[in-house]
C-alpha positions as CSV (number, residue, x, y, z in Angstrom):
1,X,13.2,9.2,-8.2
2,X,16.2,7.7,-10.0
3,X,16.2,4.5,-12.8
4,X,17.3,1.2,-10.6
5,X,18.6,-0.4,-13.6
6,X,22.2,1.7,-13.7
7,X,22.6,0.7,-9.7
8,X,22.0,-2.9,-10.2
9,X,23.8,-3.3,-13.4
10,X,26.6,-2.0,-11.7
11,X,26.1,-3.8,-8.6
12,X,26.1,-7.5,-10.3
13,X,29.2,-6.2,-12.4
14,X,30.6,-5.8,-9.5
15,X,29.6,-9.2,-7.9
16,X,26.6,-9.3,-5.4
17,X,27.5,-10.0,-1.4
18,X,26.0,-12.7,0.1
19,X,24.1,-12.1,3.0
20,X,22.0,-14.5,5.6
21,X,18.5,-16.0,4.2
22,X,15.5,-13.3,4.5
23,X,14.0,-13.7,8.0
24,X,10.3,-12.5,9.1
25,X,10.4,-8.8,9.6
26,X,11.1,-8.2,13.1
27,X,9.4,-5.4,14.6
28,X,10.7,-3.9,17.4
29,X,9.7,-5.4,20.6
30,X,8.8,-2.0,22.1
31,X,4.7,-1.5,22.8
32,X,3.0,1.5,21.3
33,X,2.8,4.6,22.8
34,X,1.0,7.7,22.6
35,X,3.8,9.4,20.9
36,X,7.8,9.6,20.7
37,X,8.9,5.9,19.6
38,X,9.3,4.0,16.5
39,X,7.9,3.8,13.1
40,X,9.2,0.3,11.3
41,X,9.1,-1.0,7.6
42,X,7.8,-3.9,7.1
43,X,8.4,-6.1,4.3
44,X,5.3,-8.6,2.9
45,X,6.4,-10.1,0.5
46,X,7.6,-10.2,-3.6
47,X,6.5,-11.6,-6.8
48,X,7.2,-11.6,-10.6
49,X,6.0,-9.1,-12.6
50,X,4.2,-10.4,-16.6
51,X,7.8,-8.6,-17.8
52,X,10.1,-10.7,-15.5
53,X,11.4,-7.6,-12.8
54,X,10.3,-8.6,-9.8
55,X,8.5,-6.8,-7.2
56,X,8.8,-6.0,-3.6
57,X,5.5,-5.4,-1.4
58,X,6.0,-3.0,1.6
59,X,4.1,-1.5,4.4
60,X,4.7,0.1,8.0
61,X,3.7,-0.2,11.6
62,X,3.8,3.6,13.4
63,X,4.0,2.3,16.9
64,X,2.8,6.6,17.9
65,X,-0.9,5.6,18.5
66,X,-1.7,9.3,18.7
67,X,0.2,11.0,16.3
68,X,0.8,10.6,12.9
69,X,4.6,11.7,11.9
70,X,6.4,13.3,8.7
71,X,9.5,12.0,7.7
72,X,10.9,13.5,4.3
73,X,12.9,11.7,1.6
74,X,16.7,11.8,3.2
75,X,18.9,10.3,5.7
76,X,16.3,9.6,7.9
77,X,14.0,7.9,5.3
78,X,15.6,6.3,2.5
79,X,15.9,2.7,0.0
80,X,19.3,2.1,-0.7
81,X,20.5,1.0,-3.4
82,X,19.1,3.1,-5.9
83,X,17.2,5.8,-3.9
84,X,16.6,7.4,-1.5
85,X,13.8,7.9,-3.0
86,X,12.2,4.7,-4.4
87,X,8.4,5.9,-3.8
88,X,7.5,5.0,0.2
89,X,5.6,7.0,2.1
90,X,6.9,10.5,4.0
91,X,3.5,10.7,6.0
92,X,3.1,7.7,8.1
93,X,-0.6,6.7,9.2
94,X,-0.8,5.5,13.1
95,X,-0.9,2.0,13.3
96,X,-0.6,-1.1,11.1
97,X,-0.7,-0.2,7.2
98,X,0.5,-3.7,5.0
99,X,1.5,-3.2,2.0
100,X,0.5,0.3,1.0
101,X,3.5,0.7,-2.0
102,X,5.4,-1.6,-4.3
103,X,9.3,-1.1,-5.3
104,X,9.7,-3.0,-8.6
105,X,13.7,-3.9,-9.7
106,X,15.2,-5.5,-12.8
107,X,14.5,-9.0,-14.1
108,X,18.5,-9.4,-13.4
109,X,18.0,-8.9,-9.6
110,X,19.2,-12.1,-7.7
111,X,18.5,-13.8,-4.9
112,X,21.4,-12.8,-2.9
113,X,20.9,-9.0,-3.4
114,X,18.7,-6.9,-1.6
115,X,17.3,-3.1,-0.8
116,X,17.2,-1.7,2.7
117,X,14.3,0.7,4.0
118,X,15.8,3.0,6.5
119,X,13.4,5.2,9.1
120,X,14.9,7.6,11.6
121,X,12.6,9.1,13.6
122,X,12.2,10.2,17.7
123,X,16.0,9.1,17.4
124,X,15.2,6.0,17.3
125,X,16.6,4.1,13.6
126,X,14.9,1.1,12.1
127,X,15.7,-0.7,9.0
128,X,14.1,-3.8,7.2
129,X,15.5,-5.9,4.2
130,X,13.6,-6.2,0.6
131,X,15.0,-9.1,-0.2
132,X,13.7,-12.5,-2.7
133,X,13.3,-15.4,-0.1
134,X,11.5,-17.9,-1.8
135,X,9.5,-17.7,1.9
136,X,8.0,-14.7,0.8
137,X,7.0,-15.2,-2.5
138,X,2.9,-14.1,-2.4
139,X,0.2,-14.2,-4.5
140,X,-1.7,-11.2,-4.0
141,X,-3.4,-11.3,-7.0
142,X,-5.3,-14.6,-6.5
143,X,-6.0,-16.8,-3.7
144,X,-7.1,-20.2,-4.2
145,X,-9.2,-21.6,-1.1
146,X,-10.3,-24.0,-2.7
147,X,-10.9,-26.6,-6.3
148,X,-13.3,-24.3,-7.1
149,X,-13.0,-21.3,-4.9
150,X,-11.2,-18.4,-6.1
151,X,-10.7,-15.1,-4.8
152,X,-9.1,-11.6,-6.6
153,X,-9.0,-8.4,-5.5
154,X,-11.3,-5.8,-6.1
155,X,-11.4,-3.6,-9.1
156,X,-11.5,-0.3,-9.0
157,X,-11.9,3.0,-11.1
158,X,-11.3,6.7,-9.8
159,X,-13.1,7.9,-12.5
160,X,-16.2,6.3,-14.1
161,X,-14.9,5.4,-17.5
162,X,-11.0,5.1,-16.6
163,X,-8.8,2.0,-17.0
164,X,-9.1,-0.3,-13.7
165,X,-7.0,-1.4,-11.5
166,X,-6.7,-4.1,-9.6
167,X,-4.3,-5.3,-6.9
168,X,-1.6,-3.8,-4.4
169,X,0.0,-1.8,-7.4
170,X,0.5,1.5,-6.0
171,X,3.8,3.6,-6.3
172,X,4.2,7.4,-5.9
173,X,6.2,7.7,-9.3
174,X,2.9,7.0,-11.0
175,X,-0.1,8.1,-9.6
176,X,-3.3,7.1,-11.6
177,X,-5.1,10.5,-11.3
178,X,-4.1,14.2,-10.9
179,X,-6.3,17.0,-9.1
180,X,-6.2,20.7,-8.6
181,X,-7.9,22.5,-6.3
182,X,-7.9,25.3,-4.1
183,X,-7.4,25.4,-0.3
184,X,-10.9,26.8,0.5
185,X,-12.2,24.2,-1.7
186,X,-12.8,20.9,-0.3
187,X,-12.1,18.0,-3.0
188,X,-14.7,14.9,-3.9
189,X,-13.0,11.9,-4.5
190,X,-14.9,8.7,-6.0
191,X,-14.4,5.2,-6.4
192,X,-16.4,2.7,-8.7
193,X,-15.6,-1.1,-7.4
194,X,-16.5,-4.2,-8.7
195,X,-15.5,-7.4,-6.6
196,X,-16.0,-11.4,-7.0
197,X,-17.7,-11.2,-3.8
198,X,-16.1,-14.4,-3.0
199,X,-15.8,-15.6,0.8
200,X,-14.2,-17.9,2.7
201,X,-13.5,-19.0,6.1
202,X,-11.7,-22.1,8.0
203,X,-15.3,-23.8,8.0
204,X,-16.5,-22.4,5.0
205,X,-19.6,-21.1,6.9
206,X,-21.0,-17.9,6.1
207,X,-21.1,-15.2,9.0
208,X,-24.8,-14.5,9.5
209,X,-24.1,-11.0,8.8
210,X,-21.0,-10.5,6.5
211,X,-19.0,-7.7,6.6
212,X,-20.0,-5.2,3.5
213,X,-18.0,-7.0,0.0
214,X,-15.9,-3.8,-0.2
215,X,-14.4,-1.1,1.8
216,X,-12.7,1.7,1.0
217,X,-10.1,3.9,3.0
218,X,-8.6,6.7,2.2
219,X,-5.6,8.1,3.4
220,X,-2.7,10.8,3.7
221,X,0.4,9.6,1.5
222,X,3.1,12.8,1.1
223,X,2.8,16.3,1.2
224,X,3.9,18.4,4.2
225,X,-0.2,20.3,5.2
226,X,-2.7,18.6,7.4
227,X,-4.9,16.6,5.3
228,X,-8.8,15.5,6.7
229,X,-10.9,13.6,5.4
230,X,-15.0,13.2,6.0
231,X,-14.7,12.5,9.6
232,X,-18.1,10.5,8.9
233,X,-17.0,7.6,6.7
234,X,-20.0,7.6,4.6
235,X,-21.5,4.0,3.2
236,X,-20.4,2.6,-0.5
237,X,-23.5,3.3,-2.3
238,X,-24.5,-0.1,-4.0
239,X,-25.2,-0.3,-7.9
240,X,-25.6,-4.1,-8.1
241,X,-25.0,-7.7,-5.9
242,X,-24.1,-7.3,-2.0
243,X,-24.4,-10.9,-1.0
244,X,-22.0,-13.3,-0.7
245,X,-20.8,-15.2,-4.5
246,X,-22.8,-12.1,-5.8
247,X,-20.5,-10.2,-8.1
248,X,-20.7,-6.2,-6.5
249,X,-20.5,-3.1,-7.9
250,X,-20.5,-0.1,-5.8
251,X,-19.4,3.7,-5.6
252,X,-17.9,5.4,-2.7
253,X,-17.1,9.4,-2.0
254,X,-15.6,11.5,0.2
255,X,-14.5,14.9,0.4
256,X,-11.0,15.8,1.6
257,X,-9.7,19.5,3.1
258,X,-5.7,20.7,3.2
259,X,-4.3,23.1,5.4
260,X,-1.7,24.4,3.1
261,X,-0.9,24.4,-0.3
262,X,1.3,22.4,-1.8
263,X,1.6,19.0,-3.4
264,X,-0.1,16.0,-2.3
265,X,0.2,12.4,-2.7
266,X,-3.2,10.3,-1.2
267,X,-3.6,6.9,-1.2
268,X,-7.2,4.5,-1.9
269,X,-7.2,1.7,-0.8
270,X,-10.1,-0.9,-1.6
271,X,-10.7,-4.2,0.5
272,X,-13.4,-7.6,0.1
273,X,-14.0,-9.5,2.3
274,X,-10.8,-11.0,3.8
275,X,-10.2,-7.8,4.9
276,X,-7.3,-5.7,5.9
277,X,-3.9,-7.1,4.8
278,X,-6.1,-9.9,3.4
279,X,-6.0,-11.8,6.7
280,X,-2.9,-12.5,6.8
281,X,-3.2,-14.0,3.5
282,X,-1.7,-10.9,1.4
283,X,-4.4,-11.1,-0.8
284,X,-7.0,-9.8,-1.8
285,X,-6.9,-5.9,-2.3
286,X,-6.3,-3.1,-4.8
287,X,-4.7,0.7,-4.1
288,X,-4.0,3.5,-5.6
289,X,-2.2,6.9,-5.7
290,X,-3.8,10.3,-6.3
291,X,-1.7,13.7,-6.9
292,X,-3.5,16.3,-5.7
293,X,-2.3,20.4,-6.3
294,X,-3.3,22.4,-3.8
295,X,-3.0,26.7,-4.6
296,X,-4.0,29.4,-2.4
């Protein structure tokens, strides 16, 4: 992937164009299918990064309910300026997946400028706007519900004593952990959490039975084999807590297989209890990318 800061410098050299305020991602109107129609970006939002570049918060809806697609870096899948590579997916999961990378540009970014996310695919084209509306300025590192209720996302590790990580921080040009291993050999793949265990709903009432404080899902990132993981999603394994304002600490594994070798990029994702996309909330939860070398 190439430096953004030599693009932008010499696109606010050159003046930035103005274009119409940042509107909610529009997603094509078109229903799912079984296959052969649309996969769309989808923008969730930006923030500010502790150095002052900002960063951009992207996902996907594949509308092919039963088939997952493969769309290499190129014309047909690109982030312009800058790319086309600036780190999205080229394996696309069916179904909704928000905000599985991050594209991070310069502190000297403006308002008026933007990046572009193009898909082609089924011959159908699709393109979505990175832009910084102050609309879609999120906080998905902390949510406050209330005076005294706040909520983070979880923390994870990939490796018992590694560094943690915490948050939607996950970009292909640096992935957290790098595997070998050969294609007869199926590969175990762990996750320590730790989350707040916080919950909260409209009422603030407790669900008799709450949801488990963490899930974890894997899933297929780049890389041009099959990739499967345990079709039985086994259970996080709980060291301490699991009730609600409990702080939790669990482990999860898994075992994944690759029908060629080859280079792989596989993503972890870890959510508490507000679930998927954080409810709508985009907050609270953390992911991750693995490199994995597969030989013969």
């Amino acid at each position: 992937m190439k430096p953004l800061s030599a693009f932008f410098a010499l696109a606010l050299a050159a003046g930035a164009v103005a274009v119409s305020a940042q509107q909610a991602p529009i997603l094509p109107s078109e229903p799912p299918r079984g296959f052969g129609t649309s996969v769309t970006g989808s923008f969730e939002g930006w923030f500010d990064a502790a150095d002052g570049s900002h960063v951009f918060l992207v996902g996907y809806m594949n509308r092919n309910r039963q088939l997952e697609v493969d769309v290499p870096i190129g014309p047909n899948n690109r982030i312009e300026p800058g790319g086309p590579d600036l780190g999205q997916p080229t394996h696309f999961m069916t179904g909704r997946r928000v905000g599985i990378f991050t594209v991070t540009v310069p502190k000297a970014f403006t308002k008026d400028q933007r990046l572009t996310w193009t898909l082609t695919i089924n011959g159908q084209t699709t393109s979505i706007p990175l832009k910084m509306n102050v609309d879609y300025n999120v906080s998905p590192f902390k949510i406050q519900h209330t005076a005294t209720l706040t909520n983070t996302p979880p923390i994870i590790r990939l490796e018992e004593k590694a560094s943690p990580i915490q948050g939607p921080t996950a970009t292909a040009s640096k992935p957290v952990l790098t595997r070998t291993t050969a294609l007869s050999t199926p590969l175990v793949l762990d996750v320590w959490a730790d989350d707040d265990a916080v919950f909260s709903t409209g009422t603030g009432t407790a669900p008799r039975t709450p949801p488990p404080p963490v899930t974890v899902n894997w899933t297929h990132y780049r890389g041009a084999g099959k990739v499967t993981f345990d079709k039985e999603k086994p259970e996080m394994q709980k060291l301490a807590g699991g009730n609600i304002g409990e702080p939790f600490r669990g482990k999860y594994s898994t075992t994944v297989k690759f029908s060629a070798p080859g280079e792989y990029l596989l993503q972890v994702t870890a959510n508490d209890y507000t679930g998927d996309g954080g409810g709508g909330e985009v907050c609270c939860w953390t992911n991750a990318i693995v490199k994995v070398t597969v030989t013969q």
